[in-house]
VOKOL-855145 format. One record per residue (C-alpha): x, y, z. Coordinates in nm, 2 decimals. Example, Ala and Ser with C-alpha at 12.3 -4.5 7.8 and 13.67 -1.06 7.14 Angstrom:
2
x = 1.23 | y = -0.45 | z = 0.78
x = 1.37 | y = -0.11 | z = 0.71
END
This chain:
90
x = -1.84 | y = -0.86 | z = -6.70
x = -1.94 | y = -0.50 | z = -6.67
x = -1.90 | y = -0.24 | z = -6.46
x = -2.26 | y = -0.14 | z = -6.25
x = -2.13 | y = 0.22 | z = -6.29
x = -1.95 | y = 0.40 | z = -6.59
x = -1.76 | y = 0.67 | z = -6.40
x = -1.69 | y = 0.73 | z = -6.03
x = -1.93 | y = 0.98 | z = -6.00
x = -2.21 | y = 0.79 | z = -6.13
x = -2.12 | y = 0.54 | z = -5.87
x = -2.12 | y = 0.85 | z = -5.60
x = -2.47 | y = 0.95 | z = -5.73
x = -2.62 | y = 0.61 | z = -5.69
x = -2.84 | y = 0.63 | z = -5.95
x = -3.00 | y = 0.94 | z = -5.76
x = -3.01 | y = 0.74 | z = -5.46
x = -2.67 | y = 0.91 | z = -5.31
x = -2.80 | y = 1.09 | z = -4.98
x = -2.99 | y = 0.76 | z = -4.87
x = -2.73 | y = 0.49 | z = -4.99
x = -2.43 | y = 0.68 | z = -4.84
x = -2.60 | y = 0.76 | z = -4.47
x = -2.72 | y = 0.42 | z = -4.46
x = -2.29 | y = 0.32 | z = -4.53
x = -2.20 | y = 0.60 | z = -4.24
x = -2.46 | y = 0.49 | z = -3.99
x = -2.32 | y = 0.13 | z = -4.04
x = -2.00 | y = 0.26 | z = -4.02
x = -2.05 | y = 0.47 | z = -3.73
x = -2.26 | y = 0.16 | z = -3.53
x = -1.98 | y = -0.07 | z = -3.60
x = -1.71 | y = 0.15 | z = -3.49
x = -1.90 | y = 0.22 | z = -3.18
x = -1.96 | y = -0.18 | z = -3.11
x = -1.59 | y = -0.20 | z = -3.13
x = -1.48 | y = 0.08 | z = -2.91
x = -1.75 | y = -0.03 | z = -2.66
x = -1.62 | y = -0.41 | z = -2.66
x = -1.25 | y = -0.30 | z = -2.59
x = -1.37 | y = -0.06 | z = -2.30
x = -1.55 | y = -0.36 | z = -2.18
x = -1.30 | y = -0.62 | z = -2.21
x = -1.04 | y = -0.36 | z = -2.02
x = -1.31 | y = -0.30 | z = -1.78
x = -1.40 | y = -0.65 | z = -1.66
x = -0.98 | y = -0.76 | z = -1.70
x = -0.98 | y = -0.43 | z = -1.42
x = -1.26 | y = -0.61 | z = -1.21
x = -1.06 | y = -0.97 | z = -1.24
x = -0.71 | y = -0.77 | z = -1.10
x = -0.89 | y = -0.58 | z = -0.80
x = -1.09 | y = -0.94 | z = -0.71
x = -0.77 | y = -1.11 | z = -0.78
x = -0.55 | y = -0.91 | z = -0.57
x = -0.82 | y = -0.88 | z = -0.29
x = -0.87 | y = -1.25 | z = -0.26
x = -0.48 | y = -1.23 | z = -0.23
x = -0.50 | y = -0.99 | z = 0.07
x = -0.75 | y = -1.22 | z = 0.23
x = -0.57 | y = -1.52 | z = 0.24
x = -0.21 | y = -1.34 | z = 0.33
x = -0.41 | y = -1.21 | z = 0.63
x = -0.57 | y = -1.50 | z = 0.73
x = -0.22 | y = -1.72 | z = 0.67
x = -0.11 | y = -1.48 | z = 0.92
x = -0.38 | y = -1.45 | z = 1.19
x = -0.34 | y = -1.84 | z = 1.19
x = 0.02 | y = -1.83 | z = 1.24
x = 0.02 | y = -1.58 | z = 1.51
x = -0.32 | y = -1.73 | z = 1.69
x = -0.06 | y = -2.09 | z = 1.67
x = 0.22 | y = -1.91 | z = 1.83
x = -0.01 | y = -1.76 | z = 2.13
x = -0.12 | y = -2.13 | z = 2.20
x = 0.20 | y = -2.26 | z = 2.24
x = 0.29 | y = -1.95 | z = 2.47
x = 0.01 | y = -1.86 | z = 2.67
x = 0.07 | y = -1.91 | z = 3.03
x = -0.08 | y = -2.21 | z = 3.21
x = -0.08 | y = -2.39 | z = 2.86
x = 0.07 | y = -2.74 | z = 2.99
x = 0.41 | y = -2.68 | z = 2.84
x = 0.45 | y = -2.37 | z = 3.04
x = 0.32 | y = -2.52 | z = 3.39
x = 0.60 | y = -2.84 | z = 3.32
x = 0.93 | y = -2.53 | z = 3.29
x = 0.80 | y = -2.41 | z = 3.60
x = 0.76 | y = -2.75 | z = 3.73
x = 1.11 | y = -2.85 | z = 3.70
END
């Protein structure tokens, strides 16, 4: 098997072909870094999203577990209800 180049900096020349083969490597590079930084500011973005929706949809049922509690406990006591009308009854 041999070697495509003979030294290392026949290899860096490329045959002549340096300036074009290596800025085609660093715009790959570059791309593919900048996919990955993009896709982990994503992903963090939308897990942010999923917490505040999560956390709100919390809020919203807390607060309606209560309003249904409290508007229970004003049936039960509001005057003329027929529980009230039978203590003063007796």
């Amino acid at each position: 098997m041999n070697a495509a180049f003979p030294t290392w900096q026949a290899f860096f020349a490329m045959g002549g072909y340096a300036f074009y083969v290596w800025l085609s490597v660093i715009v790959t590079l570059v791309s593919l870094f900048g996919i990955i930084i993009h896709t982990v500011w994503h992903r963090r973005q939308l897990l942010a999203e999923i917490r505040r929706r999560q956390s709100r949809e919390q809020r919203i049922r807390q607060s309606k577990k209560q309003a249904s509690a409290a508007h229970n406990n004003s049936k039960r006591a509001a005057p003329g209800s027929p529980d009230s009308t039978r203590e003063k009854l007796s």
